[in-house]
C-alpha positions as CSV (number, residue, x, y, z in Angstrom):
1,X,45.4,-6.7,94.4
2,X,43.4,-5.2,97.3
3,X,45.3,-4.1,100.7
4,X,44.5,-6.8,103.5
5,X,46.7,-5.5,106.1
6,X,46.4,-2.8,108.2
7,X,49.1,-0.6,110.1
8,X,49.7,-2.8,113.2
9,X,49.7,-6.1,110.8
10,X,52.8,-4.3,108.6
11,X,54.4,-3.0,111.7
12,X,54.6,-6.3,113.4
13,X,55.7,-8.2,110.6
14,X,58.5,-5.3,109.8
15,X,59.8,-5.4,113.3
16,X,60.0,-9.3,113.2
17,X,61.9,-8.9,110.2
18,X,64.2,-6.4,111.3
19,X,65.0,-8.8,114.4
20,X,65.6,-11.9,112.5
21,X,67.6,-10.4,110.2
22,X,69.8,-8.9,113.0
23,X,69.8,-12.5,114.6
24,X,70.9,-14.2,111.1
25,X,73.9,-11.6,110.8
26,X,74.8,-11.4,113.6
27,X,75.6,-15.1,113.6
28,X,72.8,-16.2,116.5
29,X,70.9,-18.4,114.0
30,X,72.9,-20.2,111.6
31,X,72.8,-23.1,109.3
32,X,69.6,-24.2,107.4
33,X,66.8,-23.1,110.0
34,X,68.9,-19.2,109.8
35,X,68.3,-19.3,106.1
36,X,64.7,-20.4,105.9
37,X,63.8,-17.9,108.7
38,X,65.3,-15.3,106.3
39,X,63.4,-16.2,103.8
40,X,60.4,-15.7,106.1
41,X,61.9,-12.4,107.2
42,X,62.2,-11.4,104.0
43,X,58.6,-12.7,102.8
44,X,57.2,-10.8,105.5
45,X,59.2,-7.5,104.3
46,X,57.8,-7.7,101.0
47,X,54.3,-8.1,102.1
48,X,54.6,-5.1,104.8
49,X,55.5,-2.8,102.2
50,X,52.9,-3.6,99.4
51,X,49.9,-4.0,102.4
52,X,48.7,-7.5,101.1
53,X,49.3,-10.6,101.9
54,X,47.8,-13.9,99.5
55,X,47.7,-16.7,102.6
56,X,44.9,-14.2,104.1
57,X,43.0,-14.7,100.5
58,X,41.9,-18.1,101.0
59,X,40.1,-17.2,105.0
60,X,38.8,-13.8,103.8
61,X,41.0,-12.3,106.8
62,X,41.5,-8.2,106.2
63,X,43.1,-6.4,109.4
64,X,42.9,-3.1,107.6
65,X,39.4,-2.7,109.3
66,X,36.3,-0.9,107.8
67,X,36.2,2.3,105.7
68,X,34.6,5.1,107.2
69,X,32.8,5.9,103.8
């Protein structure tokens, strides 16, 4: 499993996390679409911490940028 994300990629997707989890507790977003957007939230968690993501596997897509070696 290769890294495909870089630091802005992981920090974005941490922070949108973060807010729709405080949104789903907090009781702003309820019902069905609150649980799927957890989900989401907690997909995107997941993948922050472990740098790689599969749905940019099929389009080649890497924001970690280029080695300097």
């Amino acid at each position: 499993m290769t890294k495909n994300m870089g630091a802005l990629d992981r920090t974005i997707r941490t922070v949108i996390a973060v807010v729709v989890a405080w949104l789903y507790f907090s009781y702003r977003i309820t019902g069905t679409l609150g649980l799927v957007l957890l989900v989401v939230a907690a997909v995107f968690l997941l993948t922050s911490f472990v740098s790689f993501c599969p749905a940019y596997l099929p389009f080649r897509i890497s924001t970690r940028g280029k080695d300097p070696a």
